[in-house]
C-alpha positions as CSV (number, residue, x, y, z in Angstrom):
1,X,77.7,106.2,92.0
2,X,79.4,102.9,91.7
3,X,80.1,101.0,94.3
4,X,83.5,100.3,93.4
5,X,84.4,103.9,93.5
6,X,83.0,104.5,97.3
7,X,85.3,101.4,97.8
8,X,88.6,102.3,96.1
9,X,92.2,101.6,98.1
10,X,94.1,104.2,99.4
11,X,97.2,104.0,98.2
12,X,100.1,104.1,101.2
13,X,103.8,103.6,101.5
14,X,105.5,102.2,104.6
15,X,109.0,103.4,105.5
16,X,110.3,100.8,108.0
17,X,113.1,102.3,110.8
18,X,116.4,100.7,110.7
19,X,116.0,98.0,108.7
20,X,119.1,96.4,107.4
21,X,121.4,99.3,108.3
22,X,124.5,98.3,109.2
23,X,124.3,94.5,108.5
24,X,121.8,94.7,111.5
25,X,117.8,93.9,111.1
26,X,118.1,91.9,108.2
27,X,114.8,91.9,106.5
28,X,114.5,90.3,102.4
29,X,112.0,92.9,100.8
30,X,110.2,89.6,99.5
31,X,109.6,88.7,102.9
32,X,108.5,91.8,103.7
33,X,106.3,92.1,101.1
34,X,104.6,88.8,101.5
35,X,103.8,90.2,105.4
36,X,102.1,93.2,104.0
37,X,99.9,90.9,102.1
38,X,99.2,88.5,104.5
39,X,98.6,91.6,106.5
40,X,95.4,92.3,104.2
41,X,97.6,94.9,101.6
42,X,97.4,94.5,97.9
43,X,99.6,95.7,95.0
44,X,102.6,95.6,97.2
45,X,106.2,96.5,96.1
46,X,109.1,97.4,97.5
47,X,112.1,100.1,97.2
48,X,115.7,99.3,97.6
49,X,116.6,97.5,100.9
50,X,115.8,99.8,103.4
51,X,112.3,99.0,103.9
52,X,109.7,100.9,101.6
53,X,106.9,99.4,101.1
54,X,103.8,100.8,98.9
55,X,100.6,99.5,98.9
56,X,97.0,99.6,98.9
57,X,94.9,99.0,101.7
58,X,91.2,98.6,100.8
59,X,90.5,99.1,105.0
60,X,91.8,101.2,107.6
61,X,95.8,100.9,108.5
62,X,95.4,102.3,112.2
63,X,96.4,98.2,113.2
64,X,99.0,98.2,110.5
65,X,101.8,99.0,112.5
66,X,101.3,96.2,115.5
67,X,100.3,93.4,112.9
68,X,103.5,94.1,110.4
69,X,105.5,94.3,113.3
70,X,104.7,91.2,115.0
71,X,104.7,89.4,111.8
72,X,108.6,90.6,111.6
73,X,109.2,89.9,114.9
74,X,107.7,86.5,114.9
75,X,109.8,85.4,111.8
76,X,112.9,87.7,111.8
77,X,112.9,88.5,116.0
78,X,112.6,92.0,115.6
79,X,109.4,94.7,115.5
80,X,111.0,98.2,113.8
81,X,108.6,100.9,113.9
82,X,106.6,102.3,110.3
83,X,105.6,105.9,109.4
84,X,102.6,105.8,107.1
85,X,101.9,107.9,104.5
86,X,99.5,108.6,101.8
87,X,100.3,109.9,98.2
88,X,98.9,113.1,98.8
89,X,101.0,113.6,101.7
90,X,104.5,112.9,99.7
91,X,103.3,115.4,97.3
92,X,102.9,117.8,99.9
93,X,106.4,116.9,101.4
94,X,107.8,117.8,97.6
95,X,105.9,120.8,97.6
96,X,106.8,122.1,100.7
97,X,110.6,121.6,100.7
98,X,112.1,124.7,101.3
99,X,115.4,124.0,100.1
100,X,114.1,122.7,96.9
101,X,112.5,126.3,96.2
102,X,115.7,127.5,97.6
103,X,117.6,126.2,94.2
104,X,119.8,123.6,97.1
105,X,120.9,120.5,95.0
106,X,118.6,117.7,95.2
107,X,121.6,115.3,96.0
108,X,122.0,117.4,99.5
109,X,117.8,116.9,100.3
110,X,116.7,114.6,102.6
111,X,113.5,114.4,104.7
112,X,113.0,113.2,107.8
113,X,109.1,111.3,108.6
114,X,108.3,111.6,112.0
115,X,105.3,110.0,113.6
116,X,103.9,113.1,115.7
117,X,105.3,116.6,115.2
118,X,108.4,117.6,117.0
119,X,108.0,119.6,120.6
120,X,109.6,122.8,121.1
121,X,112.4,120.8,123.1
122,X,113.4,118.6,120.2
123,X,113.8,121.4,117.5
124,X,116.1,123.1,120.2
125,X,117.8,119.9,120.2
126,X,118.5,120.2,116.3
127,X,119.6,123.8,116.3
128,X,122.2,122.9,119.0
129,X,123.5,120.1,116.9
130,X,123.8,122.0,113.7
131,X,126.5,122.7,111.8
132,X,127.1,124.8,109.0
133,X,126.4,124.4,105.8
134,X,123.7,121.7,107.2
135,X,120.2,123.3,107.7
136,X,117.1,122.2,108.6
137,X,113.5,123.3,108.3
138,X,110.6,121.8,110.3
139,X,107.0,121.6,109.0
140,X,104.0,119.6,110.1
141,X,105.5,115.8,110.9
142,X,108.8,116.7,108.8
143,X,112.0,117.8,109.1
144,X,113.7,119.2,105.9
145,X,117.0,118.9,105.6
146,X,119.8,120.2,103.6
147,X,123.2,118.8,103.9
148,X,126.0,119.7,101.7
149,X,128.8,117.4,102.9
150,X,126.4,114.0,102.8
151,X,124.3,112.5,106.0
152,X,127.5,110.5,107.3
153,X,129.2,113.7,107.9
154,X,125.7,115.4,109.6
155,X,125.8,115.8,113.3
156,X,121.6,116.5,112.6
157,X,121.4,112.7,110.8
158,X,122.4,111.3,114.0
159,X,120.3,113.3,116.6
160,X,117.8,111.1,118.4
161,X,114.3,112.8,118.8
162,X,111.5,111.4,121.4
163,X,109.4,110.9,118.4
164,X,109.5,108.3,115.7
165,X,111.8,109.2,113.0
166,X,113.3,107.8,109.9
167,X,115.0,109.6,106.8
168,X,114.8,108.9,103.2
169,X,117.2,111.2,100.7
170,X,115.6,113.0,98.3
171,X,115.6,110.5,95.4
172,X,114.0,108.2,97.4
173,X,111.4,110.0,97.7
174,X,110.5,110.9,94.6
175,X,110.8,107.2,93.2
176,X,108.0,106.3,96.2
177,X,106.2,109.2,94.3
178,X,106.3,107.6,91.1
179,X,105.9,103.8,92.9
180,X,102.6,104.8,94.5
181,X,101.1,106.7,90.9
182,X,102.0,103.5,89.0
């Protein structure tokens, strides 16, 4: 076999937490781009400005996460935490959408990305927080979640969970779908 193919990239996206939300954590995507690369990362691009970064990394990306973050922190004084996903597990996340099989619209779908699955505690916390039409559906290190009247009406958009957590909406995800096959 080819060396080159025992050596291909995975490709990865980043999805940065809180990152110029609210006129807080300002962070250029250029910027950020240029710290995944000096980071190691190739073929980087970014989505919109909320911090979504694909890329490839020819090497593990278990350090990812404390060398992007001090790179931010050391230019823009502050570290926001990544989740990491490969391609294969954003197909999954399409796949597995409940809602989405449901026939919901895909302008109500969002996903949450956590960084460990949720305890028992924390999905209690979500039911007790809900309310109607807004659902949710919790699978693997995902919450799926299906909200009629937007996110800024959502009491569920705004629960804080003991685990790290950022959303995307549903068109999001896709485009970081098409992003990482291009």
């Amino acid at each position: 076999m080819n060396e080159y193919y025992l050596r291909m990239p995975s490709t990865y996206v980043a999805l940065l937490r809180g990152v110029n939300v609210g006129g807080n954590n300002k962070l250029p995507m250029k910027d950020l781009a240029s710290i995944f690369q000096k980071c190691g990362c190739n073929n980087v691009r970014t989505y919109i400005q909320s911090g979504n970064v694909v890329f490839e990394c020819p090497t593990s990306v278990a350090r990812l996460q404390e060398t992007v973050g001090s790179a931010i922190e050391k230019k823009f004084g502050f570290n926001p935490s990544l989740v990491l996903r490969k391609l294969g597990d954003l197909e999954q996340v399409v796949k597995n959408n409940p809602f989405l099989k449901a026939g919901a619209a895909e302008t109500e779908l969002h996903v949450v990305f956590l960084g460990d699955a949720p305890k028992a505690e924390e999905v209690v916390k979500l039911e007790t927080n809900r309310v109607p039409p807004d659902e949710f559906a919790v699978l693997g290190k995902e919450i799926y979640l299906r909200l009629p009247n937007g996110a800024g009406r959502s009491k569920l958009a705004s629960v804080k969970l003991k685990t790290l957590a950022t959303a995307r909406n549903w068109r999001t995800v896709n485009k970081l779908i098409e992003m990482m096959k291009d």
